[in-house]
C-alpha atoms as one frame of an Amber mdcrd trajectory, in Angstrom:
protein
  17.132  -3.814-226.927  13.366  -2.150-227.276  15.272   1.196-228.272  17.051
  -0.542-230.800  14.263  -2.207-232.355  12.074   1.040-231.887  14.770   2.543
-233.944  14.402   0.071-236.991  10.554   0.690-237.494   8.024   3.572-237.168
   5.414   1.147-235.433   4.844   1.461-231.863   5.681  -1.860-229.785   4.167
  -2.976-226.306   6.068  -4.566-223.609   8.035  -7.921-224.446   6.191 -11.077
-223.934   7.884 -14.399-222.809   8.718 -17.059-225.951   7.814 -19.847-222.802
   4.238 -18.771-223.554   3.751 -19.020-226.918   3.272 -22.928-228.351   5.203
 -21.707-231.776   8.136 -20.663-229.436   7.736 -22.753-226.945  11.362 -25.017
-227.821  13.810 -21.561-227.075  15.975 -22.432-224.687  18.287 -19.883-223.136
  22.022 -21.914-223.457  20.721 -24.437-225.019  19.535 -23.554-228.717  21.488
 -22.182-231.287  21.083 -19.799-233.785  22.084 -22.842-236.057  19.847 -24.709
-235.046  17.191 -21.757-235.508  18.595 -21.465-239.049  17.701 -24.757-240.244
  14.461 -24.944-238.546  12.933 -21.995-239.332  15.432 -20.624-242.086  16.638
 -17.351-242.284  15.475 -14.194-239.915  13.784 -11.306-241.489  16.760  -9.141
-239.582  19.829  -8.542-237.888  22.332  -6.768-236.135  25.263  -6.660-234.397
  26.748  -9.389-236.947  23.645 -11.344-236.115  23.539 -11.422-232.765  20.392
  -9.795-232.174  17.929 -11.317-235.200  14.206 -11.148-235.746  11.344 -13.356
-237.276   8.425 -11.519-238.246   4.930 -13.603-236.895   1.603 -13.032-238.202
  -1.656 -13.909-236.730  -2.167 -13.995-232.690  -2.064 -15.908-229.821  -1.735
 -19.866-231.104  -2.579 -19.132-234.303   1.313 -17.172-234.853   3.257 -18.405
-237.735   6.579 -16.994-239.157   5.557 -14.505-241.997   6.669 -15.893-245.601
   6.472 -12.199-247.282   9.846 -10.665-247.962  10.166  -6.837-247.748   7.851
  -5.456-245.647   6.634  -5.565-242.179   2.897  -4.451-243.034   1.084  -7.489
-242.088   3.475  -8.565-239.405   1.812  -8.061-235.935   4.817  -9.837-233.934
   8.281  -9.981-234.181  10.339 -12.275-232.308  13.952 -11.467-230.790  16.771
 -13.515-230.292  19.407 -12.179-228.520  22.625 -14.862-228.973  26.278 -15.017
-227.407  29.550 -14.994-229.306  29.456 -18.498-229.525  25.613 -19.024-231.247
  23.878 -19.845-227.927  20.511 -18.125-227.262  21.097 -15.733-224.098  17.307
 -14.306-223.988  14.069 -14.085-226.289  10.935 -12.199-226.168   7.805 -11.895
-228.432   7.135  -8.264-229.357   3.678  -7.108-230.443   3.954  -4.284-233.198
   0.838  -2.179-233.555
């Protein structure tokens, strides 16, 4: 997953972080929340693939001071991104907080 991500940006990442740990993320719950549920929460994701089942949400600011970034087009002021890896059926199978630096 890191070496398709790596692939979609020139930034260099660090290690995944756990969603559990992070307040704004907190409520992802692996077979339990949807990616329509995600939709209407937080609106769209800044990306996708594979027919959106891997998307993204670009974060800015750090540790409980992340919110999802509200500028379109570029990553520039993004620090975090977070990934959302879903099943056929729109159930979350795993998430993880990326830092971008």
């Amino acid at each position: 997953m890191l070496l398709v991500l790596a692939g979609c940006t020139t930034y260099r990442t660090e290690p995944p972080k756990a969603t559990a740990d992070v307040p704004l993320l907190a409520s992802l719950q692996s077979g339990i929340t949807t990616r329509r549920e995600l939709a209407k929460e937080w609106g769209p994701p800044s990306g996708s693939l594979q027919q959106e089942r891997i998307v993204f949400y670009r974060l800015e600011g750090n540790g409980n001071r992340l919110r999802f970034s509200e500028k379109t087009g570029s990553w520039q002021r993004s620090r975090h991104s977070v990934v959302l890896i879903f099943s056929s059926t729109g159930l979350l199978e795993k998430s993880s907080l990326v830092r971008i630096r």
